[in-house]
mmCIF file of the N, C-alpha and C atoms, coordinates in Angstrom:
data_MODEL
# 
_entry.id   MODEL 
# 
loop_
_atom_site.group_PDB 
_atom_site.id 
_atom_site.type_symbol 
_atom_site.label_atom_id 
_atom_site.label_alt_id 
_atom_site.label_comp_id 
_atom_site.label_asym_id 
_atom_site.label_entity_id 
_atom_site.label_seq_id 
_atom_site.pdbx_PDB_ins_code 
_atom_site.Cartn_x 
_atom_site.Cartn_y 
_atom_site.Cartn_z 
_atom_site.occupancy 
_atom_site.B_iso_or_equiv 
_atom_site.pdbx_formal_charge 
_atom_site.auth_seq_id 
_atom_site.auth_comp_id 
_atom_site.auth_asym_id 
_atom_site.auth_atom_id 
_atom_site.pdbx_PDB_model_num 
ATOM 1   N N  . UNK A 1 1  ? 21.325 167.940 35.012 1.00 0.00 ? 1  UNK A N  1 
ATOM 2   C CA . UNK A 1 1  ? 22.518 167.367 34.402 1.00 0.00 ? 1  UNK A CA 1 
ATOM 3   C C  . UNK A 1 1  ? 22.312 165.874 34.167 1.00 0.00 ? 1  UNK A C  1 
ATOM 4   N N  . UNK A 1 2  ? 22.649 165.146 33.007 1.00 0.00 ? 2  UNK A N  1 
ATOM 5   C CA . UNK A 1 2  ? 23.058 164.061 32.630 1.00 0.00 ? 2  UNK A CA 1 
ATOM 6   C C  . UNK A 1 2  ? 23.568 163.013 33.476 1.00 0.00 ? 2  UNK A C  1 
ATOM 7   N N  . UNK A 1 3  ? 23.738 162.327 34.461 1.00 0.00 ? 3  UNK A N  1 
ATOM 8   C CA . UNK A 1 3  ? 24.447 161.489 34.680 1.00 0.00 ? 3  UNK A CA 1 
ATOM 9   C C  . UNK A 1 3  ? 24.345 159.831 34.520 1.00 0.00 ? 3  UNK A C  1 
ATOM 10  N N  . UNK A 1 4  ? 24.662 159.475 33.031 1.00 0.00 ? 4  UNK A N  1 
ATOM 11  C CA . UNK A 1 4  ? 24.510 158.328 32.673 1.00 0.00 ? 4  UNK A CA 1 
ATOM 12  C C  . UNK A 1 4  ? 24.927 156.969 33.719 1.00 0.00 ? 4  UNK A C  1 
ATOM 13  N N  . UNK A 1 5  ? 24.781 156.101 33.489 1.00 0.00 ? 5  UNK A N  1 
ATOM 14  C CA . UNK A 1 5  ? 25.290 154.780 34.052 1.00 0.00 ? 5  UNK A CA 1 
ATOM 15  C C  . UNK A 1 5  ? 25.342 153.863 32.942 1.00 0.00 ? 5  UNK A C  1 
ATOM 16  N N  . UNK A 1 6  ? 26.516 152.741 33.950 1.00 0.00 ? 6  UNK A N  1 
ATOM 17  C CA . UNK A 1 6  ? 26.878 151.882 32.621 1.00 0.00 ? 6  UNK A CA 1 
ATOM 18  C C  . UNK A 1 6  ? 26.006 150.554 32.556 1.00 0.00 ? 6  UNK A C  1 
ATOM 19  N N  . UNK A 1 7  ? 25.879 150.384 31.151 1.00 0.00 ? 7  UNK A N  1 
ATOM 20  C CA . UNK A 1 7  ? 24.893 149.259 31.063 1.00 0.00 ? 7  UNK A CA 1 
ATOM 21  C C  . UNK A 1 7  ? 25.704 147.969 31.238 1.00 0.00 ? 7  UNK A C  1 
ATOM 22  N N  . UNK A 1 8  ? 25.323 146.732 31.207 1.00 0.00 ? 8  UNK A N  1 
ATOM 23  C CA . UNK A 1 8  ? 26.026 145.505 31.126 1.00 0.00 ? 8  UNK A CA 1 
ATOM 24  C C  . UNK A 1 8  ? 27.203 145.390 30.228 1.00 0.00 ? 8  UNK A C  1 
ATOM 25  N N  . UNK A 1 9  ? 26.779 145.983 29.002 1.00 0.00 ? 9  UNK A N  1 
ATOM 26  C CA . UNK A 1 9  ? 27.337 145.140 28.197 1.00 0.00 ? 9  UNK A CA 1 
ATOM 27  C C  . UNK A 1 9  ? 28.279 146.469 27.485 1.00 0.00 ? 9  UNK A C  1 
ATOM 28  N N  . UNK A 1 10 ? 28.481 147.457 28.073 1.00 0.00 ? 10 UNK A N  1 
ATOM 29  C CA . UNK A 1 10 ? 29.480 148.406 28.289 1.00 0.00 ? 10 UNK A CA 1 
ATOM 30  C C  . UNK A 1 10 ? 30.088 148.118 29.326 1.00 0.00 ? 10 UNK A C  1 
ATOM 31  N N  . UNK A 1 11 ? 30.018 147.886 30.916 1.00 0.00 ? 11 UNK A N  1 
ATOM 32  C CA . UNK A 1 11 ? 30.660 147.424 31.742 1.00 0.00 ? 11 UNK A CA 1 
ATOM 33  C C  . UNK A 1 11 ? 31.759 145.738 30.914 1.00 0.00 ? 11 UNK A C  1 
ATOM 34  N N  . UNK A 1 12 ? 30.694 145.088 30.578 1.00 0.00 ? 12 UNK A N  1 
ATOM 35  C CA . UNK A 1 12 ? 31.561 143.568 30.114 1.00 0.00 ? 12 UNK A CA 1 
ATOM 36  C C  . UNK A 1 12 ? 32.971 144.322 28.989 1.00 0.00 ? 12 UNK A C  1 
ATOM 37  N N  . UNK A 1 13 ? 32.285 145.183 28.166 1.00 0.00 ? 13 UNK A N  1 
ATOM 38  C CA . UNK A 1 13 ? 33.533 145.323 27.300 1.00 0.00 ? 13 UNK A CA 1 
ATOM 39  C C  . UNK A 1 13 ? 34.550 146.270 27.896 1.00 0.00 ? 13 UNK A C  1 
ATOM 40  N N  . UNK A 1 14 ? 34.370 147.584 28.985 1.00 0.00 ? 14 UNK A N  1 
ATOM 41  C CA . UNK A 1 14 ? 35.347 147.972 29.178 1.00 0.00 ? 14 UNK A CA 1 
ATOM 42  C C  . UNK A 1 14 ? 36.602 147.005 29.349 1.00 0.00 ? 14 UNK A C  1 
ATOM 43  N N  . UNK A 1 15 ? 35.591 146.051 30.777 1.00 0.00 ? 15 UNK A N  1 
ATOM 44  C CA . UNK A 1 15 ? 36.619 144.719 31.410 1.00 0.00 ? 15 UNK A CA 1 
ATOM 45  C C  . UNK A 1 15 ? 37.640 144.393 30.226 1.00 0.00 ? 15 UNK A C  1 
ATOM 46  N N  . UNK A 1 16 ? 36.798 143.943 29.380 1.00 0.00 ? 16 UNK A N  1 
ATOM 47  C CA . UNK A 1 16 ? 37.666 143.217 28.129 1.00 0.00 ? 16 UNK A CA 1 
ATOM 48  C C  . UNK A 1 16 ? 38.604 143.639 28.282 1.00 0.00 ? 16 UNK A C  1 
ATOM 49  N N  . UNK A 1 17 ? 39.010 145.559 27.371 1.00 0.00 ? 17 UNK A N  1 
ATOM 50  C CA . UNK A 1 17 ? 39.436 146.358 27.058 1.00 0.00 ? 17 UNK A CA 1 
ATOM 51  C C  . UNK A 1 17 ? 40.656 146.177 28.324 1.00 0.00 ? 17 UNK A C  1 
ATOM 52  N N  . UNK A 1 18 ? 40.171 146.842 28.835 1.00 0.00 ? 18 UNK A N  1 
ATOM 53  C CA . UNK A 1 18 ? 41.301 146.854 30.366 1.00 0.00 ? 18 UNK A CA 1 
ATOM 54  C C  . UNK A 1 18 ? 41.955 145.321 30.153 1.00 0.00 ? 18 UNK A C  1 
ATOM 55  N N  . UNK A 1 19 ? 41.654 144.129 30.057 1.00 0.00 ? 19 UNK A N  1 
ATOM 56  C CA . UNK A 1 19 ? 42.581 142.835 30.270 1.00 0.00 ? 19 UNK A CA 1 
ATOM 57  C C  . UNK A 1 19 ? 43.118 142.550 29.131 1.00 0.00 ? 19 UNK A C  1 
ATOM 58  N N  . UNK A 1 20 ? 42.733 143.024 28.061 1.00 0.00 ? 20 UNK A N  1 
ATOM 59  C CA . UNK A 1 20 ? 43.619 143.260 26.707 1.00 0.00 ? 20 UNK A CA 1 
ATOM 60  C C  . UNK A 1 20 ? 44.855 144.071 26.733 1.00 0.00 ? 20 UNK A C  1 
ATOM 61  N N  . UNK A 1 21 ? 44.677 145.329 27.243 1.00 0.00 ? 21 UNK A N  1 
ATOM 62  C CA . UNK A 1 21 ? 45.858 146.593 27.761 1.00 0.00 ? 21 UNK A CA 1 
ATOM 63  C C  . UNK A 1 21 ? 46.531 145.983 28.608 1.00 0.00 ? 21 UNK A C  1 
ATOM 64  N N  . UNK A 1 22 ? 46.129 145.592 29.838 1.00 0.00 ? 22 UNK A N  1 
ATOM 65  C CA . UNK A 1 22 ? 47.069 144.323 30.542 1.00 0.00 ? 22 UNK A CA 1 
ATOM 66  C C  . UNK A 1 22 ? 47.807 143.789 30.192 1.00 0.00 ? 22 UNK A C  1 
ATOM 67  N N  . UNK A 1 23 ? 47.564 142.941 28.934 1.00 0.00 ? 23 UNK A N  1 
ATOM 68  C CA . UNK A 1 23 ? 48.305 141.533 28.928 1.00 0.00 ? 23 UNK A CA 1 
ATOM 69  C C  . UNK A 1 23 ? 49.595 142.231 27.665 1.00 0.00 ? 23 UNK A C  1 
ATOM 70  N N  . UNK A 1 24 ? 48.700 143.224 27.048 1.00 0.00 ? 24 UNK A N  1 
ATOM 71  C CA . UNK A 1 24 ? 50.153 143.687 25.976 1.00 0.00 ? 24 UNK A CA 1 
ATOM 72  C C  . UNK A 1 24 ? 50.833 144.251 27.037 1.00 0.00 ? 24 UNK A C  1 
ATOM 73  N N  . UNK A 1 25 ? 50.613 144.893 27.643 1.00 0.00 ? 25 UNK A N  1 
ATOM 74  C CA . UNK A 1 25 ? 51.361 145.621 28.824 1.00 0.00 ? 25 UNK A CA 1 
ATOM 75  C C  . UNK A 1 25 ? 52.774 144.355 29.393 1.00 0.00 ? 25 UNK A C  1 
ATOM 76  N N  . UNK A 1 26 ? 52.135 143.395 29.717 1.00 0.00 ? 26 UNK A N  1 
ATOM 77  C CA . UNK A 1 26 ? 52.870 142.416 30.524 1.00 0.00 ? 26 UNK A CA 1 
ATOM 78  C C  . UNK A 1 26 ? 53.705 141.500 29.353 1.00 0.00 ? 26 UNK A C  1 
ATOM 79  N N  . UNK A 1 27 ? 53.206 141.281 28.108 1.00 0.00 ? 27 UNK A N  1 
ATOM 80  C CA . UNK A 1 27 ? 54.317 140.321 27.565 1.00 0.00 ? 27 UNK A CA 1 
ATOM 81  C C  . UNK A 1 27 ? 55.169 141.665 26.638 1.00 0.00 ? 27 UNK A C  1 
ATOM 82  N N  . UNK A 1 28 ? 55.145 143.029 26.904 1.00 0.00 ? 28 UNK A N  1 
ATOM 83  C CA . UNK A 1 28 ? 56.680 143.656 25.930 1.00 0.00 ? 28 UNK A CA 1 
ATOM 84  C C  . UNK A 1 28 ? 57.339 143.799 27.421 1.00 0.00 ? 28 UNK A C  1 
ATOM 85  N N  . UNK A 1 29 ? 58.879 144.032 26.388 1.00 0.00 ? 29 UNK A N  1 
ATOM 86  C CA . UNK A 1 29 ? 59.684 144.264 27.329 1.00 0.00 ? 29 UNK A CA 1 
ATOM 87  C C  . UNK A 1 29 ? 59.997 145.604 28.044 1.00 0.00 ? 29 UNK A C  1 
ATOM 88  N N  . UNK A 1 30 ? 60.827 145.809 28.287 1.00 0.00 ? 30 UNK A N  1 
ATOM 89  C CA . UNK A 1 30 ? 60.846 147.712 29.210 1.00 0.00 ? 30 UNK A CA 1 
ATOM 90  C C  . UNK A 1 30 ? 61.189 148.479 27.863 1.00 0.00 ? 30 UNK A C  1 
ATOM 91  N N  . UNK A 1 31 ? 61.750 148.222 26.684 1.00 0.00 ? 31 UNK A N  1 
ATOM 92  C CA . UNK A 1 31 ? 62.103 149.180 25.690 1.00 0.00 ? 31 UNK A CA 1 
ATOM 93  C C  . UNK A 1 31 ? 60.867 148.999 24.945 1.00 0.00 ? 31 UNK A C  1 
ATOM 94  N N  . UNK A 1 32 ? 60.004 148.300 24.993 1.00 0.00 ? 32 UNK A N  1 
ATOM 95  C CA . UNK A 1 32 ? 59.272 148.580 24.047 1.00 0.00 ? 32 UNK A CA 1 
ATOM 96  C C  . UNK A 1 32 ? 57.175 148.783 24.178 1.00 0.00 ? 32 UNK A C  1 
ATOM 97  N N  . UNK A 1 33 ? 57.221 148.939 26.118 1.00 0.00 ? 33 UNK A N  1 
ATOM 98  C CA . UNK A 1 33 ? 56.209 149.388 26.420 1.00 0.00 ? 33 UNK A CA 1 
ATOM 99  C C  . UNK A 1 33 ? 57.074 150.739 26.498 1.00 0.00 ? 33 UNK A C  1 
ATOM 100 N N  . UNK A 1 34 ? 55.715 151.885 26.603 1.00 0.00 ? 34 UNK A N  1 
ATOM 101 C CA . UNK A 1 34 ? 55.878 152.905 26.066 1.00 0.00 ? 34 UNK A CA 1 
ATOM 102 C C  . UNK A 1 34 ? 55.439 154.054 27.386 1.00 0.00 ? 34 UNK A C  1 
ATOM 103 N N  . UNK A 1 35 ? 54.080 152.612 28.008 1.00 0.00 ? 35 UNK A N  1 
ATOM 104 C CA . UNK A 1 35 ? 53.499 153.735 29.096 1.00 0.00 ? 35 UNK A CA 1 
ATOM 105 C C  . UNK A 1 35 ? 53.079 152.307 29.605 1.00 0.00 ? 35 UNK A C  1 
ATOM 106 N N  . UNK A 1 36 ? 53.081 152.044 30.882 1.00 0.00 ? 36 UNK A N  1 
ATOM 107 C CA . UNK A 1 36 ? 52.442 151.206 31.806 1.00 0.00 ? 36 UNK A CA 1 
ATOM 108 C C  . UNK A 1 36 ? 50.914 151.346 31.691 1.00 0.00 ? 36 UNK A C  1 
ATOM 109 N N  . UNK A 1 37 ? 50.084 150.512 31.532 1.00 0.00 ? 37 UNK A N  1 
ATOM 110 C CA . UNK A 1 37 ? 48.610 150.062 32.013 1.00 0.00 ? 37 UNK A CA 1 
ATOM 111 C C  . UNK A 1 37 ? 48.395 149.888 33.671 1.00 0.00 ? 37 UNK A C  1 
ATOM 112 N N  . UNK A 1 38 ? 47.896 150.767 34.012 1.00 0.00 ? 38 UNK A N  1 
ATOM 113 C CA . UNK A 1 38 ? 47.334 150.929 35.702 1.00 0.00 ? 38 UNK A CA 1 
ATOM 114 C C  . UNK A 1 38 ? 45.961 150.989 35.443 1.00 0.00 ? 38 UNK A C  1 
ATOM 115 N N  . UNK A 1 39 ? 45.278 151.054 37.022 1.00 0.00 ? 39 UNK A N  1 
ATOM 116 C CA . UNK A 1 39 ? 44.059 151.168 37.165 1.00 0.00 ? 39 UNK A CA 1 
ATOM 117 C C  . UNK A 1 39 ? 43.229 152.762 36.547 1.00 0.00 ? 39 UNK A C  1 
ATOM 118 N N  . UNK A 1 40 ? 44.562 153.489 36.443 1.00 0.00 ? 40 UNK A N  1 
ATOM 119 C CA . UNK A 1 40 ? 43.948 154.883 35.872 1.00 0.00 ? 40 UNK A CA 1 
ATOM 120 C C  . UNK A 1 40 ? 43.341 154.565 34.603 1.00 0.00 ? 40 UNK A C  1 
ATOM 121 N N  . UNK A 1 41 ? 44.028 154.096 33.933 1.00 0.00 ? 41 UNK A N  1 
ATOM 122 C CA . UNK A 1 41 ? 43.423 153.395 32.037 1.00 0.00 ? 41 UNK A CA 1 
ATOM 123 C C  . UNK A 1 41 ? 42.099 153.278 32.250 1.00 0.00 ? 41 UNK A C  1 
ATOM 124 N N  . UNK A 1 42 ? 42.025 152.290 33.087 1.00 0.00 ? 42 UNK A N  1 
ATOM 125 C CA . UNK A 1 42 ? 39.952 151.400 33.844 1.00 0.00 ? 42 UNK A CA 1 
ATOM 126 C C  . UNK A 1 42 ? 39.680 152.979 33.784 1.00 0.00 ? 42 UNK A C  1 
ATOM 127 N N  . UNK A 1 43 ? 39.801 153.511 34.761 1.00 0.00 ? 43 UNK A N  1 
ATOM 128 C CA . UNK A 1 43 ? 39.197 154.858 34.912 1.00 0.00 ? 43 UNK A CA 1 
ATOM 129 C C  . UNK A 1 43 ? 39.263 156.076 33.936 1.00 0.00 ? 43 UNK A C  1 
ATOM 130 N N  . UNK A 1 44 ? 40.055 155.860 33.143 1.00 0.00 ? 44 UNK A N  1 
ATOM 131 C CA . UNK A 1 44 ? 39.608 156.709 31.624 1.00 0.00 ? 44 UNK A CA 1 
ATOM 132 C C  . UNK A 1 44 ? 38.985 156.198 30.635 1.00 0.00 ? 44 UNK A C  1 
ATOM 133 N N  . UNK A 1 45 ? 38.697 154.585 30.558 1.00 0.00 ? 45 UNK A N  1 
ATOM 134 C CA . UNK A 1 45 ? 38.229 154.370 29.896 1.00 0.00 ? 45 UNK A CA 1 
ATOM 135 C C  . UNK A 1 45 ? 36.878 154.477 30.411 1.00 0.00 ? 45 UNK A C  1 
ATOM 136 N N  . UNK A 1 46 ? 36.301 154.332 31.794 1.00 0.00 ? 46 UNK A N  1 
ATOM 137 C CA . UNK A 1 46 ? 34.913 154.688 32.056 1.00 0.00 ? 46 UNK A CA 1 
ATOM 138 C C  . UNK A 1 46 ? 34.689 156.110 31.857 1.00 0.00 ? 46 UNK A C  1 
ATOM 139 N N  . UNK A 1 47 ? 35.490 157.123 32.174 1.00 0.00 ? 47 UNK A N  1 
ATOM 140 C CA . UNK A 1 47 ? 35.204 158.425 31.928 1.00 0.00 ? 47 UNK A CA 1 
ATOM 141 C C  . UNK A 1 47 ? 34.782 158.934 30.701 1.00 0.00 ? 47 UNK A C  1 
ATOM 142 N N  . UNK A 1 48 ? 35.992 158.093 29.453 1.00 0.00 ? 48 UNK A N  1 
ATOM 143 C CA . UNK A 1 48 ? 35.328 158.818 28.243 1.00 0.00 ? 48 UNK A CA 1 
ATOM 144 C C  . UNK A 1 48 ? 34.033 158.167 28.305 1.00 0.00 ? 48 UNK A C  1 
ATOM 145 N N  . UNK A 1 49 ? 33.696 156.651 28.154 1.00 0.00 ? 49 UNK A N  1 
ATOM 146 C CA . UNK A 1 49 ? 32.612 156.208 27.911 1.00 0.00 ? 49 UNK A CA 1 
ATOM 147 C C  . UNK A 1 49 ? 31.297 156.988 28.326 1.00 0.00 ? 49 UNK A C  1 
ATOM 148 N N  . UNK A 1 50 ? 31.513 156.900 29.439 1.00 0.00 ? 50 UNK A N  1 
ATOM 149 C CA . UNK A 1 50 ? 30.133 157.989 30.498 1.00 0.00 ? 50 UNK A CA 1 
ATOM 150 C C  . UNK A 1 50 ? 30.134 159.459 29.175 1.00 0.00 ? 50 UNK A C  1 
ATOM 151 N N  . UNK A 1 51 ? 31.716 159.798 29.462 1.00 0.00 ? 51 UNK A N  1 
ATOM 152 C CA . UNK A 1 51 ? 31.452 161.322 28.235 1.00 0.00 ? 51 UNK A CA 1 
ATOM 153 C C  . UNK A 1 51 ? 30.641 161.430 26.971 1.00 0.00 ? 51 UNK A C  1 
ATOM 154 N N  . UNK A 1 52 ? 30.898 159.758 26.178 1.00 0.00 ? 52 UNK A N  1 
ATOM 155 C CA . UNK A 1 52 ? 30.201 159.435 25.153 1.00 0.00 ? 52 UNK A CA 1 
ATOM 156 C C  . UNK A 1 52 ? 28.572 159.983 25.078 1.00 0.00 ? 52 UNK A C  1 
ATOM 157 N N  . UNK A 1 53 ? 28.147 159.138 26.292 1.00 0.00 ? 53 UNK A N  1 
ATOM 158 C CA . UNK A 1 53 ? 27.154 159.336 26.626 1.00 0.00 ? 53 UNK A CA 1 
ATOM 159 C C  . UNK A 1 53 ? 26.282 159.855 26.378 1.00 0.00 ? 53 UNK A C  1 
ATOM 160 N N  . UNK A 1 54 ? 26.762 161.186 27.634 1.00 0.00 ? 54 UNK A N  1 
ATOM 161 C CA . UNK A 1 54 ? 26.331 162.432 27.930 1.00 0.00 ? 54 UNK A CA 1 
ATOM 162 C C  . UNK A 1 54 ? 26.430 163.306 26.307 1.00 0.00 ? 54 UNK A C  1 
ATOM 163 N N  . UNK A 1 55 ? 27.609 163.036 25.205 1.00 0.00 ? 55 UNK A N  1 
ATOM 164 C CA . UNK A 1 55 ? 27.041 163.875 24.289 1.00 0.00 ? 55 UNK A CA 1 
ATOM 165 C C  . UNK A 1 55 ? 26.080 163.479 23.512 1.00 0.00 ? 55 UNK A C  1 
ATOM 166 N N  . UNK A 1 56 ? 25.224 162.368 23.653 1.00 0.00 ? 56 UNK A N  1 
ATOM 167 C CA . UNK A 1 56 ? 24.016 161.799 23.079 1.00 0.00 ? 56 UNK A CA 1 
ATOM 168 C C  . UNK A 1 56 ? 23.121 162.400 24.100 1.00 0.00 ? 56 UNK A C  1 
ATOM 169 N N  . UNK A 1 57 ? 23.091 162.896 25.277 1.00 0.00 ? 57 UNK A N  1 
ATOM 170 C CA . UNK A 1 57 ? 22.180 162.812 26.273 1.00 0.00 ? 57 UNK A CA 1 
ATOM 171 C C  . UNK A 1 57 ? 21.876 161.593 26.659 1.00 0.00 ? 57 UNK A C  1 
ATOM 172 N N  . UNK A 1 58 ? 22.544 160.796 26.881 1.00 0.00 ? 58 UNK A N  1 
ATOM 173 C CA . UNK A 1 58 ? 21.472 159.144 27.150 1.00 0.00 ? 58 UNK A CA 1 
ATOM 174 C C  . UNK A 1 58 ? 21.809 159.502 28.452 1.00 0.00 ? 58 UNK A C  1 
ATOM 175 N N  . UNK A 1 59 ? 20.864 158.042 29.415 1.00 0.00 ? 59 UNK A N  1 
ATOM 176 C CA . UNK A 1 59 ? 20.779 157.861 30.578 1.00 0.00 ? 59 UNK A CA 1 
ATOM 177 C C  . UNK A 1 59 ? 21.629 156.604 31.017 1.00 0.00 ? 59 UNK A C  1 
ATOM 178 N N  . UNK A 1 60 ? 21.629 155.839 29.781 1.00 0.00 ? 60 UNK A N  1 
ATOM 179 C CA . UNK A 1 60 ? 22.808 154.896 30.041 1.00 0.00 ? 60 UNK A CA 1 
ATOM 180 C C  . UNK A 1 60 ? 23.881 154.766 29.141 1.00 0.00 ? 60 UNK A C  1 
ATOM 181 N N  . UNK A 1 61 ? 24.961 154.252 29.571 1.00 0.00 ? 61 UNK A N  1 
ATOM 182 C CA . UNK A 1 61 ? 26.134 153.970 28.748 1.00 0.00 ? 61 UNK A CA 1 
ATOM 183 C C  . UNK A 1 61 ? 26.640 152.613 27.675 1.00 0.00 ? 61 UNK A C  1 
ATOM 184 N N  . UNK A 1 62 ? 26.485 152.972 26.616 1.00 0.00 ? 62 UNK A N  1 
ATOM 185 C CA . UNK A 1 62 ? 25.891 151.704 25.942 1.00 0.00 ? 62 UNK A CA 1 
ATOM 186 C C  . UNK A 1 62 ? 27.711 151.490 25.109 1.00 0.00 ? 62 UNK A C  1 
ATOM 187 N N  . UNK A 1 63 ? 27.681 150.027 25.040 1.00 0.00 ? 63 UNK A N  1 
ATOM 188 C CA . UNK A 1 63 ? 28.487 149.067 24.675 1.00 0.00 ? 63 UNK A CA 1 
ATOM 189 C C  . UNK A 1 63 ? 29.431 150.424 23.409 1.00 0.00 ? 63 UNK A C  1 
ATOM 190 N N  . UNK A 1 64 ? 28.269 150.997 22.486 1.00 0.00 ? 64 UNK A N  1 
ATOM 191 C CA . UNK A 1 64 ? 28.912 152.145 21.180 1.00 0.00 ? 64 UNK A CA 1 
ATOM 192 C C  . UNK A 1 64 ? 29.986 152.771 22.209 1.00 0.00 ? 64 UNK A C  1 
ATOM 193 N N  . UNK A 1 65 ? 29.361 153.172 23.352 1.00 0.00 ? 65 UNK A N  1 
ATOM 194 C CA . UNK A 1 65 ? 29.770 154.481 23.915 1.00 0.00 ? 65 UNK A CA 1 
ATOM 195 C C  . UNK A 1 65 ? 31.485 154.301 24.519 1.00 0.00 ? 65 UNK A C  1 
ATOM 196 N N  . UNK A 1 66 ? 31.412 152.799 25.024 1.00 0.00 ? 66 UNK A N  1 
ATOM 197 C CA . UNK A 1 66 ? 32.884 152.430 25.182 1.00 0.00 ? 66 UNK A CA 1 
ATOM 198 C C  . UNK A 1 66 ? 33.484 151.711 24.117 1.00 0.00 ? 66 UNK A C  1 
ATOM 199 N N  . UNK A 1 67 ? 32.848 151.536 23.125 1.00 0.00 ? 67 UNK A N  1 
ATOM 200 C CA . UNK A 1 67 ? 34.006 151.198 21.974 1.00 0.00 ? 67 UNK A CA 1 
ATOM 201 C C  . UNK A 1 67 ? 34.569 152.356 21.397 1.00 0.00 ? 67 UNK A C  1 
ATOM 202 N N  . UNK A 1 68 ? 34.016 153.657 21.290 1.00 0.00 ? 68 UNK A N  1 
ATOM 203 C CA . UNK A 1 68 ? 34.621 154.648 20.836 1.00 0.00 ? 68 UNK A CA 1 
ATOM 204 C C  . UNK A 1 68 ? 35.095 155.286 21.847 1.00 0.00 ? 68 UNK A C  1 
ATOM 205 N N  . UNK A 1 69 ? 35.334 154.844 22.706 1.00 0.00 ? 69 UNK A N  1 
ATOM 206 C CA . UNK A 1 69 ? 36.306 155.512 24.672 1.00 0.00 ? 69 UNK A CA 1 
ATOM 207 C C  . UNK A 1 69 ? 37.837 155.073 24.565 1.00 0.00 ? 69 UNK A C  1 
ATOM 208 N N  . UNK A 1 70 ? 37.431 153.510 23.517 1.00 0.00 ? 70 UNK A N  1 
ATOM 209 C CA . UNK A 1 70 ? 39.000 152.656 23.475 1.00 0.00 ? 70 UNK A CA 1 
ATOM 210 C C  . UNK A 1 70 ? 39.426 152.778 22.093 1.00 0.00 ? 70 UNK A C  1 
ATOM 211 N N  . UNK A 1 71 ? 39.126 153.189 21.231 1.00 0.00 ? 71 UNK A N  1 
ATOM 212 C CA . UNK A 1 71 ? 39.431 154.292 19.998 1.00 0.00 ? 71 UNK A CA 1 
ATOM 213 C C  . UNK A 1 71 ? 40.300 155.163 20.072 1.00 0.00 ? 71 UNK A C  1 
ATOM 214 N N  . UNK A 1 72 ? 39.920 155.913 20.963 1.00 0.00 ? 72 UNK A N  1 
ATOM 215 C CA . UNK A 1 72 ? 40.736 156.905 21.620 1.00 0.00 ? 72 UNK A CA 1 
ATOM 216 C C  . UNK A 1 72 ? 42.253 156.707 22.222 1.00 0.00 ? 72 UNK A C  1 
ATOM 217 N N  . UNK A 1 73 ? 41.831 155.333 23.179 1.00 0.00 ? 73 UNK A N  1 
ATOM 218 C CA . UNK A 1 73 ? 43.248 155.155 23.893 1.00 0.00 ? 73 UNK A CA 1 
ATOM 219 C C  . UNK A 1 73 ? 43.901 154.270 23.129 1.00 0.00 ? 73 UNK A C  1 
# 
């Protein structure tokens, strides 16, 4: 089985990703966030990424693999 790991510069952009979702998260108000940003988000966004991955077969998780993870969300 596949089990990729994340490279640098997929790790640097999830971060991004996650403190971007954050901060919209924190400046709407209660009517007009929709769904709270938690630590689960971080953790789906590594999941799809890793998923990316694995449907290339790679061994690592490359920067493509989490830009199309946050596509998604």
């Amino acid at each position: 089985a596949v089990k990729p790991t994340l490279s640098e510069a997929a790790s640097e952009y999830i971060s991004e990703c996650y403190s971007i979702l954050r901060s919209f998260d924190t400046s709407k108000t209660d009517r007009e966030r929709t769904m709270p940003v938690t630590a689960r988000q971080l953790e789906t966004l590594i999941r799809l990424s890793t998923a990316m991955a694995k449907a290339r077969l790679a061994k690592t998780v490359e920067k493509s693999d989490a830009e199309k993870a946050y596509q998604l969300l």
